[in-house]
matplotlib code that plots the C-alpha trace (Angstrom):
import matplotlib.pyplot as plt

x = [155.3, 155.2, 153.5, 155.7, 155.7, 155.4, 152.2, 149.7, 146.3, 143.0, 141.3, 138.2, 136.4, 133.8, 131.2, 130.3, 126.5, 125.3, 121.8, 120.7, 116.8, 116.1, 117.1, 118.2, 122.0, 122.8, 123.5, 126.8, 129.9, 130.7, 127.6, 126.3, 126.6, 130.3, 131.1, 129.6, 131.8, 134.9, 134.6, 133.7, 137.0, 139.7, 138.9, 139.4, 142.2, 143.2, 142.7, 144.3, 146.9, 144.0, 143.6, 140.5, 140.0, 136.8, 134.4, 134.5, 130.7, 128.8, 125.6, 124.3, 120.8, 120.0, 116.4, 114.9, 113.7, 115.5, 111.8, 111.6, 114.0, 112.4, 115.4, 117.5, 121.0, 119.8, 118.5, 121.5, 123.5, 121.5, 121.5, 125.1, 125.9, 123.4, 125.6, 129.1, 130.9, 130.9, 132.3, 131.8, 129.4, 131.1, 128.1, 129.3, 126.6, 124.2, 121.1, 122.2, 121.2, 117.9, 115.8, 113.3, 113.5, 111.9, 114.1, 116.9, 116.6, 116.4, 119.4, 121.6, 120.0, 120.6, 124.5, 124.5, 123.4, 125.8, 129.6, 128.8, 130.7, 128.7, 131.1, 130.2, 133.0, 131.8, 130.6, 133.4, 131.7, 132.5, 129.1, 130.9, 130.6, 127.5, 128.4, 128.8, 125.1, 124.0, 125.8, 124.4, 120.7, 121.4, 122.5, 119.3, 117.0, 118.1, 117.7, 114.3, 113.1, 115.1, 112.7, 109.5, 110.2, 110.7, 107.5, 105.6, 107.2, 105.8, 102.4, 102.3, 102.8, 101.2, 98.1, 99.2, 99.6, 96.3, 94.2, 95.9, 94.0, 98.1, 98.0, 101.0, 102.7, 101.4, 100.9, 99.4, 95.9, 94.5, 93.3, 96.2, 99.8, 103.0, 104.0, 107.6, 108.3, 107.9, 108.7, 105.7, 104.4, 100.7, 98.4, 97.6, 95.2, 96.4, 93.4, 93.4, 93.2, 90.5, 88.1, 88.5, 87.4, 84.9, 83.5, 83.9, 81.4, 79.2, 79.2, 78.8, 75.7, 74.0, 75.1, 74.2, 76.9, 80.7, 81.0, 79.8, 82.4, 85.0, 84.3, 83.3, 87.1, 88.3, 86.7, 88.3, 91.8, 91.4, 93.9, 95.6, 97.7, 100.9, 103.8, 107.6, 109.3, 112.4, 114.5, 113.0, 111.5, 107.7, 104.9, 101.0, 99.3, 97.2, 93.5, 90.9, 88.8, 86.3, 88.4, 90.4, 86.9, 85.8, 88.7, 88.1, 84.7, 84.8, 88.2, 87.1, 90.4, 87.8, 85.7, 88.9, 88.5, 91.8, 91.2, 92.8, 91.4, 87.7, 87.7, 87.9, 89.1, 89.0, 92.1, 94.1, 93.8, 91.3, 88.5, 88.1, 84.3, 81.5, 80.7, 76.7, 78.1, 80.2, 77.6, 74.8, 77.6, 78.1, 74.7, 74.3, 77.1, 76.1, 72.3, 73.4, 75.9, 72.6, 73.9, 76.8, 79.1, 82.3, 84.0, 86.8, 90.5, 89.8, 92.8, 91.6, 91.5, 89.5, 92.2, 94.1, 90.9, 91.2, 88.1, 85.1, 81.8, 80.6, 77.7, 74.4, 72.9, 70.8, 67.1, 64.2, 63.0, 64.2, 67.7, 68.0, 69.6, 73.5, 74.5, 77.8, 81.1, 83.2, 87.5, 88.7, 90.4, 93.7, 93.7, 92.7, 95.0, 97.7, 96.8, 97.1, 100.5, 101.6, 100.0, 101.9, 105.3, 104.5, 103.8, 107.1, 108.9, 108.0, 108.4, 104.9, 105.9, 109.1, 108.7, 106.2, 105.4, 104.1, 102.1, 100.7, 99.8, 98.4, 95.9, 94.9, 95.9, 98.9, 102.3, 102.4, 99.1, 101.0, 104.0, 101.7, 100.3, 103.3, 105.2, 103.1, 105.3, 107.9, 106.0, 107.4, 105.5, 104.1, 102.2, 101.4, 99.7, 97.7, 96.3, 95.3, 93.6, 91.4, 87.9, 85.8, 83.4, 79.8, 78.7, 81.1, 84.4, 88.0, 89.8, 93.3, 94.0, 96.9, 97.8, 98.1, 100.5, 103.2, 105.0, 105.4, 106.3, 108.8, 111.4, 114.0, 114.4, 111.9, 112.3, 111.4, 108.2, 106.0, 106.0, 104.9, 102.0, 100.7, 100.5, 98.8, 96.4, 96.1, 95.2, 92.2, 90.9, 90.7, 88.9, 86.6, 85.5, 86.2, 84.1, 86.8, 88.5, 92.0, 93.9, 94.7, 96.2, 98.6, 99.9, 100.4, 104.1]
y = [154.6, 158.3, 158.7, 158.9, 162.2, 161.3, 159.5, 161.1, 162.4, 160.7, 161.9, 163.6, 163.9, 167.6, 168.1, 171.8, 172.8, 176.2, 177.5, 180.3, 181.4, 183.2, 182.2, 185.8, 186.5, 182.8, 182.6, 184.7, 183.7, 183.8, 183.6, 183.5, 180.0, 179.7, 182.5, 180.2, 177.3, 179.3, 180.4, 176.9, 175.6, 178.2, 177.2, 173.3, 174.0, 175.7, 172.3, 170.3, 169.3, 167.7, 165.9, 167.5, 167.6, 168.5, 166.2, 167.1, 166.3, 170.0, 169.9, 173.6, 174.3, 177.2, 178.4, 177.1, 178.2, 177.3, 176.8, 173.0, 170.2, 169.6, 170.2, 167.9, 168.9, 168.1, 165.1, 164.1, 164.9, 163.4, 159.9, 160.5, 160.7, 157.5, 155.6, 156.7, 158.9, 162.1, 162.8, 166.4, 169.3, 172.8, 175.8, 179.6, 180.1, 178.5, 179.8, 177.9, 174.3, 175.4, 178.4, 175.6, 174.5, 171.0, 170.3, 171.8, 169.4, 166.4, 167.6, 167.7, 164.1, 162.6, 163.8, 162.6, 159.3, 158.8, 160.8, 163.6, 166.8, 170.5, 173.3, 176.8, 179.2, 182.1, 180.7, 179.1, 175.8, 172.3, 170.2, 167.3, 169.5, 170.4, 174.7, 173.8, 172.3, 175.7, 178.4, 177.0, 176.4, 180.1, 181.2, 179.3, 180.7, 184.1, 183.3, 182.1, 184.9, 187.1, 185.2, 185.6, 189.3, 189.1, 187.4, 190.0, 193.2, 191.7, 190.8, 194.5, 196.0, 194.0, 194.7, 198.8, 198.7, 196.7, 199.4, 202.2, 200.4, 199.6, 196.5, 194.5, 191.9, 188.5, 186.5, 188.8, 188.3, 188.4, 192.5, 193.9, 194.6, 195.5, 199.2, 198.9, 202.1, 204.0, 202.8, 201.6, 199.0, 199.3, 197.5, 199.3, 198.1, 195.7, 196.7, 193.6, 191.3, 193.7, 192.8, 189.4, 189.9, 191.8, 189.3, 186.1, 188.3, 188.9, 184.9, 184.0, 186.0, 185.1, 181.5, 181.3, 178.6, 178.3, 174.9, 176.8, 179.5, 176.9, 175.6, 178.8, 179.8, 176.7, 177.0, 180.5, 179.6, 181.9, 181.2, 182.4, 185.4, 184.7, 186.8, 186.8, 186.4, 188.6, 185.9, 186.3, 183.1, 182.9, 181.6, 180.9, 180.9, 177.4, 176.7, 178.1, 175.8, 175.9, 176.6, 179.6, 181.3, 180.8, 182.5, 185.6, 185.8, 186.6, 188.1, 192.1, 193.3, 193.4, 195.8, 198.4, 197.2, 195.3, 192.4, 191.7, 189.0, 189.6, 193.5, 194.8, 198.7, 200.9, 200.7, 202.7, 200.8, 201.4, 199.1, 196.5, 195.5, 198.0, 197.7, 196.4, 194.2, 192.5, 192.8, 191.0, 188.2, 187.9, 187.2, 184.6, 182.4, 182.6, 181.8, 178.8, 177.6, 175.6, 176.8, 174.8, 177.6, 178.6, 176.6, 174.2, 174.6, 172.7, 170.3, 168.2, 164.7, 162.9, 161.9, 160.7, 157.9, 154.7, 153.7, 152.7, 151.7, 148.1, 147.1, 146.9, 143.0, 142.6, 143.2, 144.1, 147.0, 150.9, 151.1, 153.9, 157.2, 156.5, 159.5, 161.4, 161.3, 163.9, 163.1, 163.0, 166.7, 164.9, 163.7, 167.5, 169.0, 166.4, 167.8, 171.5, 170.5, 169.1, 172.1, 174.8, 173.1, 173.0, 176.8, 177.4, 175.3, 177.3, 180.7, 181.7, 183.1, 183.3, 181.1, 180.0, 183.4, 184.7, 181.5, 182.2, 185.7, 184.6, 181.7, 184.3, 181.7, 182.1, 181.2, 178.1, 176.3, 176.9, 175.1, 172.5, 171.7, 172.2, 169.9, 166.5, 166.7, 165.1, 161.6, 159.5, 159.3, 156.1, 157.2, 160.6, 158.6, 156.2, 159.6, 161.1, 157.7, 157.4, 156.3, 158.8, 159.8, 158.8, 158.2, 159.1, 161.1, 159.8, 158.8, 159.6, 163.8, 165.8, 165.5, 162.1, 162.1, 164.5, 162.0, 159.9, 163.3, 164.2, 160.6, 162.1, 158.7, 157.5, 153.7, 154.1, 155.9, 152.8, 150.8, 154.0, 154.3, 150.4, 151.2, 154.3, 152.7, 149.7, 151.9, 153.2, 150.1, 149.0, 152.1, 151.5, 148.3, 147.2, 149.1, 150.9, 148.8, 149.7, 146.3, 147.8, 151.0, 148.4, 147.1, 150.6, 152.0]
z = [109.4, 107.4, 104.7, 101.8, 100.2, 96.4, 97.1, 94.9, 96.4, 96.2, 92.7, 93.5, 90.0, 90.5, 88.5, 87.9, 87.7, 85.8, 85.9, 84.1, 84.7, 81.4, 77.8, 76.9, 76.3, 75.8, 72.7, 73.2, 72.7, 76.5, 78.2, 82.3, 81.9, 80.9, 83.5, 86.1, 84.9, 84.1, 87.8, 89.2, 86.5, 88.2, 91.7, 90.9, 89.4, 93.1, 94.6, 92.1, 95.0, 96.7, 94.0, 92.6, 88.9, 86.7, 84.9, 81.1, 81.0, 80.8, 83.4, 81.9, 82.5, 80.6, 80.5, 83.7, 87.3, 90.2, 91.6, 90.6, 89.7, 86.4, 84.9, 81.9, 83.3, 86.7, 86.4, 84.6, 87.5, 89.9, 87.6, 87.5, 91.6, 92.2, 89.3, 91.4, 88.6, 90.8, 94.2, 94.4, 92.8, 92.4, 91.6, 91.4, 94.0, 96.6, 94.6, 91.2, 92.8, 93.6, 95.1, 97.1, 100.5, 99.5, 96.5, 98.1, 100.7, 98.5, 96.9, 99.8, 101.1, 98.4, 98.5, 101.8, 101.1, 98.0, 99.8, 97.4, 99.1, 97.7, 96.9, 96.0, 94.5, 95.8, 99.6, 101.0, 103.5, 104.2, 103.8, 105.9, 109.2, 111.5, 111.2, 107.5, 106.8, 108.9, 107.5, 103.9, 105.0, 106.3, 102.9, 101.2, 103.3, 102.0, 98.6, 99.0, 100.3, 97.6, 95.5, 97.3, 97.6, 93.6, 93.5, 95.9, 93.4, 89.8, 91.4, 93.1, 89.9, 87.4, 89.7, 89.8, 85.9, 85.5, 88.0, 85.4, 82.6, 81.3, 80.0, 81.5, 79.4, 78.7, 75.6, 72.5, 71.7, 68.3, 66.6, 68.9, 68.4, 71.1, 70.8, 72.5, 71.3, 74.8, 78.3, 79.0, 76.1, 75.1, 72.7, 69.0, 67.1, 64.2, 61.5, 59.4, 62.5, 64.1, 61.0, 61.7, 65.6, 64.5, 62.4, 65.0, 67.4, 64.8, 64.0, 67.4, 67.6, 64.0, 65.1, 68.7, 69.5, 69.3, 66.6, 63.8, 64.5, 64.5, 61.3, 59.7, 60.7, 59.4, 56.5, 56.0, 57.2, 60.1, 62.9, 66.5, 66.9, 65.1, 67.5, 68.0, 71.4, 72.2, 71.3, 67.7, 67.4, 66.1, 68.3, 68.2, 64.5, 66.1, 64.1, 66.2, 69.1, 71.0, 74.1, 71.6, 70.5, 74.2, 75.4, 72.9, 73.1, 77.0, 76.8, 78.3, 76.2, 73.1, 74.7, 76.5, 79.2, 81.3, 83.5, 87.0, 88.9, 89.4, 88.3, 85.2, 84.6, 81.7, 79.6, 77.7, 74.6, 72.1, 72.1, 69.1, 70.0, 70.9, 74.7, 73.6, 71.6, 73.9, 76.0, 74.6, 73.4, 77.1, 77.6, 75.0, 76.8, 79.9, 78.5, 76.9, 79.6, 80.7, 84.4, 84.0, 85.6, 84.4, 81.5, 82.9, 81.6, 78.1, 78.2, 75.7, 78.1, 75.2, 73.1, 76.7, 77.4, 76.6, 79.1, 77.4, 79.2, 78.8, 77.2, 78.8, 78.6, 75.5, 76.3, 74.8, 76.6, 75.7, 77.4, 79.4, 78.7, 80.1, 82.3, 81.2, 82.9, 83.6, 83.7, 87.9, 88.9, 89.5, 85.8, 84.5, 87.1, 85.3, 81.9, 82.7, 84.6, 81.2, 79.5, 82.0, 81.1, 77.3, 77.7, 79.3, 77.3, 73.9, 75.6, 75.9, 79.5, 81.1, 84.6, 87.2, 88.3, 85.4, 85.3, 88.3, 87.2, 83.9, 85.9, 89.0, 91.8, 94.1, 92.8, 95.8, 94.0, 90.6, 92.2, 93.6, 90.3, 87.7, 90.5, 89.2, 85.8, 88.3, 88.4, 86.3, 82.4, 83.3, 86.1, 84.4, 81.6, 84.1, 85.4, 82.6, 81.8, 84.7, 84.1, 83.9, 87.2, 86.6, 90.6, 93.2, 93.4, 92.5, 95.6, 94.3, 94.7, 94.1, 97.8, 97.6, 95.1, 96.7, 98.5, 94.9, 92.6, 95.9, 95.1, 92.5, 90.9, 88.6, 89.0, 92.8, 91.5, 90.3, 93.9, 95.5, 92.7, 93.4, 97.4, 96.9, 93.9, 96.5, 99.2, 96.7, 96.2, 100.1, 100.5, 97.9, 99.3, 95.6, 93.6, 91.9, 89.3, 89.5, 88.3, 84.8, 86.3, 88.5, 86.0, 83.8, 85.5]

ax = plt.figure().add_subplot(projection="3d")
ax.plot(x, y, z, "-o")
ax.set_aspect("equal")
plt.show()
């Protein structure tokens, strides 16, 4: 029997994905982001015989890297494909999904798993055939390495700027201000901050320790740099810390000189702090660092513990000094993960790579690390609650923890945490309590 020729196509309801790395220009009238969908809208409408027709729902992620899937609109369209109320994603280009291979991959699995057909305007391919799947892990491959090379070009000249003493972007520390005024911006001197620098230095050293510091700039109403983004809107201004005196005290800016990694060179800046000054303030810090080493990231994991230890039996003889935990590195690296976010999030840098630049490690350890905000918030609060390590090491690491952060869905997250928390335990021969943290997700 023919098919009859009114009969009306199958509806194939598209949702269209926008991405747009960098906040700037989108508050337009017609931004990248409607571009993307006014493109992705026109070529629907081409295949509106086929019965294709586009989901009103937006799915605009404005703002965020490609890098990682820790992204609102994404998740929403992912939640959406698993609950059946899409059959096909449209995207203006391959690279607007996602620039990596992992994510990428979990992408297009899990389109494979729920019939979701991938479209993109601008890179005509059929995901349903074998040459299809090639020709776009092809086209991904390029756009990874588009963004390695990226990476490799800032890094290579942040360090060139950095060896000319040129100081080369970053958050704005406290004494200096941004002169944007020539190609190349450098740091001025901001005189009524500088007295105020001047004067922490000179605390520290009359002092001899950081917590009268803190409470002398307390008590003065002393804070952070106060700056504005390009996007006008105003960051820092925080109370001082420990950590934030810390940071100044052994910041070589004070003193002319620029940082990268382990060298310092002269800059072109004028120096705040005379060179013995900062000198002998070295000197004091590393003398009263006890041989401790260099100062952890202070992420503040105090207010995250809820562990407390018990009570020693009652007895009359002198109870011995307790010895001092420290918090597991998988519950610090947790908190700085959190931390990195927050810092993108508020526009304190733009993406990962300037991250990466900003910690000295290599941008695949900064993706490593910012990549366990993809646990689900259950599990990244039984982290950060840990007991602390008195005797022994942790036995839960980062590494263990890809395979969990690497499941999209958050409800399949919690049985992967109890295997892997079981798997402690085992190993432990018991001496790990871990029953509470079970029971956490």
């Amino acid at each position: 029997m023919s098919k009859p020729k009114n009969e009306a196509a199958p509806k194939i309801r598209c949702a269209i994905y926008t991405r747009k790395s960098h906040e700037e220009r989108l508050d337009q009238e017609f931004n990248s982001l409607d571009s993307q969908r006014d493109s992705a809208e026109c070529f629907i409408a081409s295949q509106q015989a086929e019965g294709w027709v586009a989901l009103p729902t937006r799915y605009d992620d404005g703002g965020f890297s490609g890098g990682n899937l820790e992204r609102p609109a994404m998740k929403r369209l992912l939640a959406d494909i698993e609950a059946g109320e899409v059959d096909c994603v449209v995207v203006y280009k391959v690279d607007r999904l996602s620039r990596s291979l992992l994510d990428f991959a979990r992408i297009m699995g899990t389109f494979d798993e729920q019939k979701v057909s991938f479209v993109s305007v601008t890179q005509h391919f059929n995901t349903t055939h074998s040459m299809g799947r090639l020709t776009l892990n092809i086209l991904w491959s390029f756009a990874q390495f588009e963004r390695e090379i990226i990476g490799e070009r800032i890094r290579d000249k942040i360090a060139g700027q950095r060896r000319r003493g040129k100081w080369a972007g970053g958050i704005p520390v406290l004494g200096y201000d941004v002169d944007r005024t020539e190609r190349s911006p450098k740091l001025v001197i901001n005189q009524d901050e500088a007295v105020r620098v001047r004067r922490i230095f000179a605390m520290y050293l009359e002092a001899g320790s950081m917590l009268p510091v803190v409470e002398e700039c307390e008590r003065r109403g002393w804070a952070n740099k106060v700056w504005v983004t390009r996007s006008g809107k105003t960051r820092g201004g925080r109370p001082f810390d420990k950590s934030a005196i810390h940071t100044m005290l052994t910041n070589p800016i004070y003193a002319g000189r620029i940082k990268h990694k382990e060298q310092t060179f002269n800059g072109q800046h004028d120096a705040i702090v005379e060179k013995t000054v900062f000198d002998e303030v070295q000197r004091l810090l590393k003398a009263n660092s006890n041989g401790r080493g260099r100062a952890n990231v202070n992420i503040k994991l105090a207010a995250h513990s809820r562990r407390t230890i018990k009570p020693a039996a009652d007895t009359d003889e002198a109870e011995p000094r307790k010895r001092r935990g420290k918090f597991p590195r998988v519950s610090r690296l947790m908190a700085l993960a959190i931390q990195l976010d927050e810092m993108i999030r508020r526009g304190e840098v733009r993406d990962a790579t300037e991250l990466a630049i900003l910690y000295d490690i290599t941008q695949s350890r900064m993706s490593k690390i910012r990549a366990m905000t993809l646990l689900a918030p259950d599990i990244q609060e039984a982290i950060l609650n840990l007991p602390q390590e008195i005797e022994g090491r942790c036995q839960i690491h980062e590494k263990g923890l890809r395979p969990i952060r690497s499941e999209v869905y958050f409800d399949r997250q919690p049985e992967m945490w109890k295997t892997l928390l079981a798997e402690v335990e085992r190993e432990s021969s018991g001496e790990i309590d871990l029953v509470s943290l079970l029971q956490t997700p």
